[in-house]
Structure formats: C-alpha cells, structure tokens
N, C-alpha and C positions, 0 to 999 in steps of 0.2 A: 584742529579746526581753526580758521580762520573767521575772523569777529566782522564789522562791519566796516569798520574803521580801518580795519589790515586790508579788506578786500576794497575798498577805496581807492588805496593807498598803489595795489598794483596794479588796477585800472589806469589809473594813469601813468602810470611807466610802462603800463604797454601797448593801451588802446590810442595812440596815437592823433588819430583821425576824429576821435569822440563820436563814434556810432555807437559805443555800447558793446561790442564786439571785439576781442582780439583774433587779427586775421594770421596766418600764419606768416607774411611776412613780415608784420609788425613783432611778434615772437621774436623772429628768427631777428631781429635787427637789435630788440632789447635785449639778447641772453649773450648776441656774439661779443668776446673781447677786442680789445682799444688793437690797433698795429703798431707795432715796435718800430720803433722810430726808424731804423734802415728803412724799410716801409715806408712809411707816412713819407719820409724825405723825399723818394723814389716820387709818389703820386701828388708832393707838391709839385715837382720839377717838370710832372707829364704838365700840370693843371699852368704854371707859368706860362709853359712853351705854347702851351692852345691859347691862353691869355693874350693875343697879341696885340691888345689895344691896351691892355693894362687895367682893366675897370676891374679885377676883382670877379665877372660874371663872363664865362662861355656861351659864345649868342652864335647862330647860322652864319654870320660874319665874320668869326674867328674861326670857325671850322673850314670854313671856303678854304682857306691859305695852306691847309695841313690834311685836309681830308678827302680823296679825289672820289667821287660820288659817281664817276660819269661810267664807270666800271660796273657800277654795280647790278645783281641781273635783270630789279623792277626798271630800272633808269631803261638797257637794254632794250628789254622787252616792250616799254614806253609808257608800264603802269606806274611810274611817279617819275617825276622830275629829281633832279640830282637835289633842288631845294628842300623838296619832301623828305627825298631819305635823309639827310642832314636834323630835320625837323625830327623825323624820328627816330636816328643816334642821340640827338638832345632827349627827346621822352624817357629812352631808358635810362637814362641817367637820372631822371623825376620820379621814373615811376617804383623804383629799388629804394625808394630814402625814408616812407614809412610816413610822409607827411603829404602826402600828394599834392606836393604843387607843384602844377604842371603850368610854367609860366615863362618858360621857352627861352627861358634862362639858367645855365647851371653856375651853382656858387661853389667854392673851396670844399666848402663843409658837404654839399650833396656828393663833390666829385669823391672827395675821401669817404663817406660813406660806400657810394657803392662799390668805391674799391676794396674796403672794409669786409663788404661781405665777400671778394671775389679772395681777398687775402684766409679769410679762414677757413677755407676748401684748399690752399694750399699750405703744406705743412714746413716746406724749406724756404727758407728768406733766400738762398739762392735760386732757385725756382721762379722764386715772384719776381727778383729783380731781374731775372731773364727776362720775363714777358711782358715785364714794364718795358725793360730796353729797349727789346724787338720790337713792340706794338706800335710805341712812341717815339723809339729815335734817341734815346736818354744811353747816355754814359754813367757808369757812378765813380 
C-alpha cells in the first residue's frame, strides 16, 4: 500500500500539468527511458540545423528555410495556408512534451523529448539513425 506522502510524491512525477489526473501521455513520458547518446547526438544535430538563427528556440521562421509546406494536401486543397501547417508541425512538437506549452515555440529540451518518445518504439539505434538521417538531412 501506498501512504500519503508516497502517493504525493508520484503525483508529482507524473501529473505534469497539476490537474490532479495522470493522463496517459504524461505516464507514458514519465516511465520512458533517457536515449543513448548516438541518439540524443542524432536529434541535437536535427535541432541545430532547424535552429537557423541560433536563439536556442524553433519558431515558423526557421521552419520556412527547411520545411516546404506548399506541398502539403490542406495547403493544396486551400484549407490552410503553408503558415498554418508550419504552425501546426510546431504544436506537435508541444503538444507530446507532457507540459503543455503551446507557445509556438519549440526549445532543445521539447525537441528531444518528443524524439525520446519516437526513439523508444524504436528498438535499433541503426534504425532511428536512419530516420533521423532521411527526415532531416543529417550524416553521422
């Protein structure tokens, strides 16, 4: 059994957001393990190359230069502008990090998280550095 003080104690290692609730992806974000540095090294080098103003934060301005949105099928079809999808390739990168902030900004620490959980559904560090490669453009 678990006392009052223990179950405090996990509340806050999991419940993220302080609603009182653990959601499943805050679970799933608290239980996964760290990536092994081939890894991390891999998703800093994606996170530099998007970085192209250097501030540390991926804003729709550093996507512009690397991300061609005009392709895409809503842009197409004419239900969002290429800005929009941009905007919302920036969300999922917010909305996977277990702290919800959606501030249309992504930092180091959000990108590697949500790489974090894309790396541990993959079980070959050859595998992931493929798909870093191909996605982003990265050599190792």
């Amino acid at each position: 059994s678990v006392n009052k003080t223990e179950f405090n104690e996990l509340m806050r290692h999991f419940d993220k957001n302080n609603d009182g609730n653990i959601s499943i992806d805050e679970f799933v974000v608290a239980i996964r393990t760290n990536m092994n540095s081939r890894r991390t090294a891999l998703v800093v080098q994606a996170f530099k190359k998007l970085d192209k103003d250097g501030s540390g934060e991926l804003t729709i301005d550093d996507l512009l230069n690397v991300y061609n949105a005009s392709r895409h099928p809503k842009v197409i079809s004419g239900q969002m502008t290429e800005r929009q999808v941009l905007q919302a390739f920036l969300n999922g990168f917010e909305s996977l990090n277990g702290e919800g902030n959606q501030d249309g900004k992504i930092t180091l620490e959000e990108f590697e998280q949500y790489y974090s959980g894309i790396s541990s559904n993959i079980d070959s560090d050859d595998y992931f550095a493929l798909v870093m490669c191909q996605a982003w453009g990265l050599t190792e």
